[in-house]
PADOKE-392473 format. One record per residue: x, y, z of N, C-alpha, C, CB in turn; residue in one letter. Coordinates in Angstrom, 3 decimals, decimal comma, padded with zeros to 6 digits, m for minus. Glycine has a CB too. Layout:
N
KOLKOL   n.east  n.north     n.up  ca.east ca.north    ca.up   c.east  c.north     c.up  cb.east cb.north    cb.up res
KOLKOL        X        Y        Z        X        Y        Z        X        Y        Z        X        Y        Z   A
...
***
This chain:
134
KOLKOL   n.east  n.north     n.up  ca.east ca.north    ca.up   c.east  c.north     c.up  cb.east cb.north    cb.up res
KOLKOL  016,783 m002,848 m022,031  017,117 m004,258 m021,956  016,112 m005,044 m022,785  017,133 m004,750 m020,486   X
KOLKOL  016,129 m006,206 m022,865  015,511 m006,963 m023,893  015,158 m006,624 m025,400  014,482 m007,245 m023,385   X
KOLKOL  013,639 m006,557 m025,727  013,539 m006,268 m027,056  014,094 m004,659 m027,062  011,938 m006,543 m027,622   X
KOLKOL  013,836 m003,847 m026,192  013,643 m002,267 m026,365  015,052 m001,806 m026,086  012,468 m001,508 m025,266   X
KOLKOL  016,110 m003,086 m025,796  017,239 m002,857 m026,098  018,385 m001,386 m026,676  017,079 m003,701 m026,773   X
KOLKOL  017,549 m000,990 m027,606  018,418 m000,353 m028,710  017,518  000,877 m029,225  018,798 m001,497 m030,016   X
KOLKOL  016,295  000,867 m028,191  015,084  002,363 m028,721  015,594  002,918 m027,765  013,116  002,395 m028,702   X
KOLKOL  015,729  004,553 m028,197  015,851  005,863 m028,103  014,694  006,164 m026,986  015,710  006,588 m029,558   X
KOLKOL  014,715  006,853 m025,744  013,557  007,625 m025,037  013,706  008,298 m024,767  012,974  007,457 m024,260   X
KOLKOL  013,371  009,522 m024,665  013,289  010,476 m023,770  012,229  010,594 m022,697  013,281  011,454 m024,424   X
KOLKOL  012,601  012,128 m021,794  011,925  011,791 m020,783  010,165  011,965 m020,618  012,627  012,479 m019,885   X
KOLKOL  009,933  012,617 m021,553  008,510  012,547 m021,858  007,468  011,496 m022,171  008,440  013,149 m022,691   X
KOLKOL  008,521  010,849 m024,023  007,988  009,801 m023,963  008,040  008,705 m022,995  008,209  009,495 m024,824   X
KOLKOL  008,849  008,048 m022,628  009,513  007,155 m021,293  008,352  007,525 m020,308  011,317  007,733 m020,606   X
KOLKOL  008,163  008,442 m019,970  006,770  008,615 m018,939  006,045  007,901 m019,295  005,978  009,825 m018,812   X
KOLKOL  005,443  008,919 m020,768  004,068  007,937 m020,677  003,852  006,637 m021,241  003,012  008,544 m021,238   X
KOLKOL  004,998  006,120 m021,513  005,011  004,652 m022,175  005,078  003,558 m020,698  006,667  004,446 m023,399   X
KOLKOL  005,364  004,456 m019,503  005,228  003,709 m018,259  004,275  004,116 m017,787  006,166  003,717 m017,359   X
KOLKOL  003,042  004,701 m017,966  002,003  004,859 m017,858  002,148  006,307 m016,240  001,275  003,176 m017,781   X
KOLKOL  003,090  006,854 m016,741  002,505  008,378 m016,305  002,375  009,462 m016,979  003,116  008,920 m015,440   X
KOLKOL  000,989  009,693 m016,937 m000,210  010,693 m017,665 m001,075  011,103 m017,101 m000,926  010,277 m018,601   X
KOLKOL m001,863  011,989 m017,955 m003,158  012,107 m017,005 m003,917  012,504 m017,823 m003,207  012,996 m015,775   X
KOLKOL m005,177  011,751 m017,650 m006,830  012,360 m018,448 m007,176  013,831 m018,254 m008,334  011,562 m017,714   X
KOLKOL m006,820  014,535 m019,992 m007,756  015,791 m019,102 m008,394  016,712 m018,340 m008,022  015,921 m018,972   X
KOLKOL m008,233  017,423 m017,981 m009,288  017,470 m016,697 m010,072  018,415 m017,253 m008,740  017,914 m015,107   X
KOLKOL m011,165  019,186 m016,259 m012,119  019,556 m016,746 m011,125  021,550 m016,803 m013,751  019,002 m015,669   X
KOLKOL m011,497  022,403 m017,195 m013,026  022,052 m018,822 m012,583  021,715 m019,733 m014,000  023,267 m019,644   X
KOLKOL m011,416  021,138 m019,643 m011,340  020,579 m021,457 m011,883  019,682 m021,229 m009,982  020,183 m022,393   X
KOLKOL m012,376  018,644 m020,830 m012,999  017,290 m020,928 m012,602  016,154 m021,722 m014,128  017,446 m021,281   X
KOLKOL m013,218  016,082 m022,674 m012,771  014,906 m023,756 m011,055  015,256 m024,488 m014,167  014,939 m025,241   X
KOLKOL m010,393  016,003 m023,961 m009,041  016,459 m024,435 m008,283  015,562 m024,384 m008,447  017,454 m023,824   X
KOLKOL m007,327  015,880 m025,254 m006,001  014,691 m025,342 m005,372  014,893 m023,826 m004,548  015,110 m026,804   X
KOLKOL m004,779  013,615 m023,693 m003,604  013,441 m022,243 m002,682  014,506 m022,051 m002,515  012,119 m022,346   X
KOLKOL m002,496  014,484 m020,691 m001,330  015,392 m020,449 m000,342  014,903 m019,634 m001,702  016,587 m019,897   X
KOLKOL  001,140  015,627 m019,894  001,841  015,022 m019,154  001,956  015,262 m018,288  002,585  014,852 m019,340   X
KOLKOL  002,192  014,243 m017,196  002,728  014,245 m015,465  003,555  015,605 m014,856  003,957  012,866 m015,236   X
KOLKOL  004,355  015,435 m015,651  005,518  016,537 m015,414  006,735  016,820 m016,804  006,452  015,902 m013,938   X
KOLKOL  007,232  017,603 m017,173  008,467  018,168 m018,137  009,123  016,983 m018,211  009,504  019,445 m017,576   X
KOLKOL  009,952  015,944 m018,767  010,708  015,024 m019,072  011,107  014,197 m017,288  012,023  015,806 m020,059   X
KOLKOL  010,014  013,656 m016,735  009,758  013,294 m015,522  010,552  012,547 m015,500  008,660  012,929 m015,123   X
KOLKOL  010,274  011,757 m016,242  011,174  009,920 m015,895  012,667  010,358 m015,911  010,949  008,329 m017,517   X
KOLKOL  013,323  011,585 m016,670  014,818  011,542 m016,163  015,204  011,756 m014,964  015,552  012,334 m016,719   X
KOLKOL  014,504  012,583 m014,311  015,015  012,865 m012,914  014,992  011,760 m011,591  014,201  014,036 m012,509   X
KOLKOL  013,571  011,047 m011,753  013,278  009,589 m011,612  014,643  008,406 m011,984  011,960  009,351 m012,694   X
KOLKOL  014,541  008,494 m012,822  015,845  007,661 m013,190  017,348  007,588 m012,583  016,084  008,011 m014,402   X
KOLKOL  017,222  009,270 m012,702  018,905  009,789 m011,750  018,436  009,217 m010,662  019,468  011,720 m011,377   X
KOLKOL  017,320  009,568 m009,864  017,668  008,934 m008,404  017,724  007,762 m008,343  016,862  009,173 m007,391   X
KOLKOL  016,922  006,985 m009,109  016,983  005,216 m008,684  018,620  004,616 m009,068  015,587  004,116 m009,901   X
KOLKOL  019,140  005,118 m010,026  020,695  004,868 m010,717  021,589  005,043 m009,373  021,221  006,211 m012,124   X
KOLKOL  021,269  006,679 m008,687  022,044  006,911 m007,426  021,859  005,916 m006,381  021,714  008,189 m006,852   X
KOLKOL  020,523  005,635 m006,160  019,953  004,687 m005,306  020,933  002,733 m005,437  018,055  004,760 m005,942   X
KOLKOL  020,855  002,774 m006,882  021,315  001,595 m007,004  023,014  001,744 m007,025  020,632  000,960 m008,269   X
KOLKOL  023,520  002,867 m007,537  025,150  003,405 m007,116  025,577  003,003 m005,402  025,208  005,452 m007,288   X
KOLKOL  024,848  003,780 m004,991  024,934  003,646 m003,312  025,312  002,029 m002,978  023,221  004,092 m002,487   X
KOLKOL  023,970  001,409 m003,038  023,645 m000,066 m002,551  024,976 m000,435 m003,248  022,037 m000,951 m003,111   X
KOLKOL  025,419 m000,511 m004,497  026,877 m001,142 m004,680  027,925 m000,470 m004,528  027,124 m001,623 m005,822   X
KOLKOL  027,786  000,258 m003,692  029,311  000,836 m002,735  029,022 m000,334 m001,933  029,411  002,672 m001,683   X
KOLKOL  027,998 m000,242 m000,936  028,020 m000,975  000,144  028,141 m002,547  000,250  027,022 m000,616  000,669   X
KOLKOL  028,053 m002,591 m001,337  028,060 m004,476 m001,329  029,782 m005,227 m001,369  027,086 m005,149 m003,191   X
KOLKOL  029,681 m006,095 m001,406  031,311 m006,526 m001,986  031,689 m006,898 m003,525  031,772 m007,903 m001,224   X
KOLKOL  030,711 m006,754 m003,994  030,467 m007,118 m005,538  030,213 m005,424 m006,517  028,732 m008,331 m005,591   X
KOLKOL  030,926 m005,712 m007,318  030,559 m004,903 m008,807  029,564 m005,170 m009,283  031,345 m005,060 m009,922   X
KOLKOL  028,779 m004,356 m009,568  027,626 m004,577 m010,881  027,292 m003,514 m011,686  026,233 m004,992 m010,433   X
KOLKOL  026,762 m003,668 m012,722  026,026 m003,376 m014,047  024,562 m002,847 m013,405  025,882 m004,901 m015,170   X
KOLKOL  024,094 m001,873 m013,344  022,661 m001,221 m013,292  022,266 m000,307 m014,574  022,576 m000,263 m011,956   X
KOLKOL  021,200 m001,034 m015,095  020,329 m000,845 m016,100  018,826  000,142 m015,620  020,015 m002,397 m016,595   X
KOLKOL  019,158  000,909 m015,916  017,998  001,980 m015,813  017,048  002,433 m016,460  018,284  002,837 m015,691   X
KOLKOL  016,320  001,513 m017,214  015,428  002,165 m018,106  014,381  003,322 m017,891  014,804  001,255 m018,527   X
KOLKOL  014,200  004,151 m018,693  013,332  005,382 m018,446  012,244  004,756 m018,232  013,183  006,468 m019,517   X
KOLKOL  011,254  004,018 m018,998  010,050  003,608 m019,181  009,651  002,635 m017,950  009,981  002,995 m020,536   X
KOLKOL  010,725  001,892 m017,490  010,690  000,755 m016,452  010,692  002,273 m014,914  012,606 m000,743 m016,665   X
KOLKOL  011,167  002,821 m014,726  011,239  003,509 m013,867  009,817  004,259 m013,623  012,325  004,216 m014,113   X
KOLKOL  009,882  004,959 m015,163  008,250  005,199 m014,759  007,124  004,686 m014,126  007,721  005,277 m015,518   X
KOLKOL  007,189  003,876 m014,816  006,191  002,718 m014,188  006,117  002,289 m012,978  006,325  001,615 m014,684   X
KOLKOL  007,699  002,145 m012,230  007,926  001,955 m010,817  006,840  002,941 m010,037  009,540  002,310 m010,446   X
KOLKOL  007,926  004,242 m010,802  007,253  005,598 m009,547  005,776  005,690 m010,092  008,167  007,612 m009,668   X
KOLKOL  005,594  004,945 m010,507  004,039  005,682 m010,979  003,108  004,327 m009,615  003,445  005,343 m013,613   X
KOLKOL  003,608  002,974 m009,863  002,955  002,555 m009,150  001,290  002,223 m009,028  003,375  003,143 m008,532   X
KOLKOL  000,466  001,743 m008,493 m000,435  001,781 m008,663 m001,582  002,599 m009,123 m000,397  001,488 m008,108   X
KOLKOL m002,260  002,788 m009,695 m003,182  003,666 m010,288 m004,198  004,227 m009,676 m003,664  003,181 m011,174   X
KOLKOL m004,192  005,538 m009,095 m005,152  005,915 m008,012 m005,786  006,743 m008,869 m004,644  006,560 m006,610   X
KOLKOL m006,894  007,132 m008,335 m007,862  008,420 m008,764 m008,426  009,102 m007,697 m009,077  008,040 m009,622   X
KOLKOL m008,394  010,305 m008,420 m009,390  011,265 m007,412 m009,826  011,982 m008,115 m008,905  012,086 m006,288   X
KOLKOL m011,160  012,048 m008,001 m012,065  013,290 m008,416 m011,101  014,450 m008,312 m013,457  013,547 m007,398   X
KOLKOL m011,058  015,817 m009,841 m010,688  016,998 m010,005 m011,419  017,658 m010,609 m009,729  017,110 m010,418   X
KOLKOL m011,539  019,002 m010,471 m012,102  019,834 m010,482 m011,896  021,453 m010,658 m012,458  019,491 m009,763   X
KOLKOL m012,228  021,796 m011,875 m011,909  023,882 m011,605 m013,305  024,586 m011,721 m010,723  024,885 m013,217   X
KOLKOL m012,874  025,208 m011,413 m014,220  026,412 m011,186 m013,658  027,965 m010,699 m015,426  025,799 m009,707   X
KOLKOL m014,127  028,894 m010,529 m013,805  030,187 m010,308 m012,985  030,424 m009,522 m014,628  030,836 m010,034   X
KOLKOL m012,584  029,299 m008,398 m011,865  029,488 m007,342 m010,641  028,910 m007,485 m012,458  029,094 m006,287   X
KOLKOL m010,253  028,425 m009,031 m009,171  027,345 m009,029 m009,363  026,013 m009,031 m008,455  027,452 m008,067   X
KOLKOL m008,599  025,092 m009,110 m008,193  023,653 m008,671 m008,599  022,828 m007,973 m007,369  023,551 m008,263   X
KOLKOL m009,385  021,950 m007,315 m009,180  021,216 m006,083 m009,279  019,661 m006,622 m010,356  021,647 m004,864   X
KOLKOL m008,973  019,078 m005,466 m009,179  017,679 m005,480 m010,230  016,810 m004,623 m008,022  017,243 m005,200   X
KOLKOL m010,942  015,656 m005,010 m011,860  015,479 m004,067 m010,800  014,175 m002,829 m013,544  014,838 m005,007   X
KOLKOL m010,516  014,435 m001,837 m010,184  013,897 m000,793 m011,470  013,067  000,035 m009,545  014,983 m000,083   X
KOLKOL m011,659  012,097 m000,172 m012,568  011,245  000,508 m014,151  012,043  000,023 m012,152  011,213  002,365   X
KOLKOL m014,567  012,469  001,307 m015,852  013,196  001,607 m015,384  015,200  001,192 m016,309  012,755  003,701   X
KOLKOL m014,219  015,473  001,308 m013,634  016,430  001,266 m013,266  017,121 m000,012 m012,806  016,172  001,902   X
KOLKOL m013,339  018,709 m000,172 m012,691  019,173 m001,473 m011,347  019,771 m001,134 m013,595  020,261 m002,258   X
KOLKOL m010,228  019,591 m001,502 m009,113  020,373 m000,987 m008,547  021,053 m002,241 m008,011  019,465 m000,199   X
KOLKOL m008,567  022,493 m002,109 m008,260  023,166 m002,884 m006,595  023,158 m003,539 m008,725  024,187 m002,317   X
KOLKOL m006,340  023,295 m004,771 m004,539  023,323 m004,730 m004,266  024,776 m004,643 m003,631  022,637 m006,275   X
KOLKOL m003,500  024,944 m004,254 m002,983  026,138 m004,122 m001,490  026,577 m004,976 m002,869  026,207 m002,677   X
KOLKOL m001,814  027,873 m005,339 m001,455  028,130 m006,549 m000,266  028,207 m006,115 m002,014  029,163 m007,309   X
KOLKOL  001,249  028,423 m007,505  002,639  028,905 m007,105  002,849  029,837 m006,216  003,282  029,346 m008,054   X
KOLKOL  003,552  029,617 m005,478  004,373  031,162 m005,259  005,833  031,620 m005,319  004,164  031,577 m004,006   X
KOLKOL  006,043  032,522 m006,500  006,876  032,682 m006,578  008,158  033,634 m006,036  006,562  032,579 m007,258   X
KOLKOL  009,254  032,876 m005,890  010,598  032,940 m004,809  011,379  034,444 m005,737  011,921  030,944 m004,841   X
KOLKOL  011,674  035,303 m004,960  012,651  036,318 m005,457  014,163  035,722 m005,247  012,438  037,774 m004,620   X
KOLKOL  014,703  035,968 m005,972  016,351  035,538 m005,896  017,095  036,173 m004,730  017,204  036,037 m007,279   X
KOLKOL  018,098  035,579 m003,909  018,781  036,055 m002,998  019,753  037,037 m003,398  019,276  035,119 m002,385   X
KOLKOL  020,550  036,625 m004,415  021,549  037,210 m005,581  021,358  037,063 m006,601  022,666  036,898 m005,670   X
KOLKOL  022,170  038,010 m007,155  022,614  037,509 m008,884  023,749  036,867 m009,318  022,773  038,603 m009,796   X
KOLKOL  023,482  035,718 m009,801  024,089  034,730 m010,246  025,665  035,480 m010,648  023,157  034,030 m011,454   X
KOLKOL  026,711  034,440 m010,253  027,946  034,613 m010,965  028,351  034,578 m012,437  028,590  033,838 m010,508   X
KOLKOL  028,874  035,068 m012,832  029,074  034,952 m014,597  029,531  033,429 m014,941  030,484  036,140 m015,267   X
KOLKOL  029,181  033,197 m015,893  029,387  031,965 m016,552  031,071  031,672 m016,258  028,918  032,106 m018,258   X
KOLKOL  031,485  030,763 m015,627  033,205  030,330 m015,752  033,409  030,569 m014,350  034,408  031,374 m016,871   X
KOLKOL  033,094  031,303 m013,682  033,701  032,380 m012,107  033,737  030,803 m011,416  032,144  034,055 m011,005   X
KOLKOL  033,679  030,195 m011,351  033,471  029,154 m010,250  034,239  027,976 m010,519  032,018  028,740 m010,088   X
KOLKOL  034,973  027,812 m012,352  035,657  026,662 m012,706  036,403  026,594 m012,744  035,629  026,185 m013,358   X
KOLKOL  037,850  027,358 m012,169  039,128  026,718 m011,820  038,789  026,168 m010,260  040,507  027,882 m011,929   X
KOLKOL  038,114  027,307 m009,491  038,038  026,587 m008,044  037,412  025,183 m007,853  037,231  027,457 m007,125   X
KOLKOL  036,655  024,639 m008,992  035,981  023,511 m008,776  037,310  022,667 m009,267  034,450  023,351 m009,594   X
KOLKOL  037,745  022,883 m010,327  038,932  022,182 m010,690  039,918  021,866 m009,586  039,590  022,928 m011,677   X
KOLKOL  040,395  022,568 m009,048  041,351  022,393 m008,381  040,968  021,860 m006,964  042,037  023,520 m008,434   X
KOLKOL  039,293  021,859 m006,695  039,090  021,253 m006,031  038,918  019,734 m006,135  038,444  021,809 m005,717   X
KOLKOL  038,689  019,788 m007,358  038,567  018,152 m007,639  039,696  017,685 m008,644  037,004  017,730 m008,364   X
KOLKOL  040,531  018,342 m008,381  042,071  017,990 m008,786  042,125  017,650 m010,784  042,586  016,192 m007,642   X
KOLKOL  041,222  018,566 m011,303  040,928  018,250 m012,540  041,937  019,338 m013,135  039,321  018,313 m012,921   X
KOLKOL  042,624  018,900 m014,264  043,681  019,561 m015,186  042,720  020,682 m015,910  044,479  018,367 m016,379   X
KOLKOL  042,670  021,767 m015,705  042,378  022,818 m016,732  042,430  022,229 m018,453  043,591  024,057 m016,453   X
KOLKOL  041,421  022,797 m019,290  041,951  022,714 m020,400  041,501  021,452 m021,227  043,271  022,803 m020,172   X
***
């Protein structure tokens, strides 16, 4: 909307042009920024769009919702906190008040199954949602 009207974002840039980033951390130190998360602000975006979808079911009025990536960011980003971080031999932590709380690493999920082949599932969705093949 306004001047930025008619610029292109994606979800990376759109982050950090709404100011979610992050300094470095140690040991790189003086290192360039990093990002928050993989193309953050889109997923951000889907929900506030859904969020604002919803609210105009429930109203008596139609409207127009404008979602900018960069404006959203900025929402969810919100005020600017800090906390002391930290790695060392043991991993990650964060400083919590008086406290160090360690992050704790992934763990990764084994699959229940193996996925259906590509297509197996799209006439039944079709015909569930009454969509013409084709």
């Amino acid at each position: 909307t306004g001047a930025a009207a008619d610029r292109i974002g994606f979800g990376d840039d759109a982050a950090v042009a709404g100011g979610l980033w992050l300094e470095r951390c140690p040991p790189a130190g003086a290192g360039p920024p990093m990002f928050v998360a993989d193309a953050v602000a889109d997923p951000v975006a889907g929900l506030v769009a859904a969020a604002a979808g919803a609210a105009a079911l429930a109203g008596p009025r139609a409207l127009v919702a404008e979602v900018p990536l960069a404006r959203v960011a900025a929402w969810a980003r919100g005020p600017m906190v800090t906390a002391p971080v930290a790695v060392d031999g043991a991993g990650w932590a964060v400083g919590v008040g008086d406290r160090r709380v360690a992050v704790r690493a992934p763990v990764h999920r084994r699959p229940r199954r193996r996925a259906r082949p590509l297509g197996a599932d799209s006439d039944p969705l079709r015909a569930e949602l009454a969509v013409p093949a084709g």
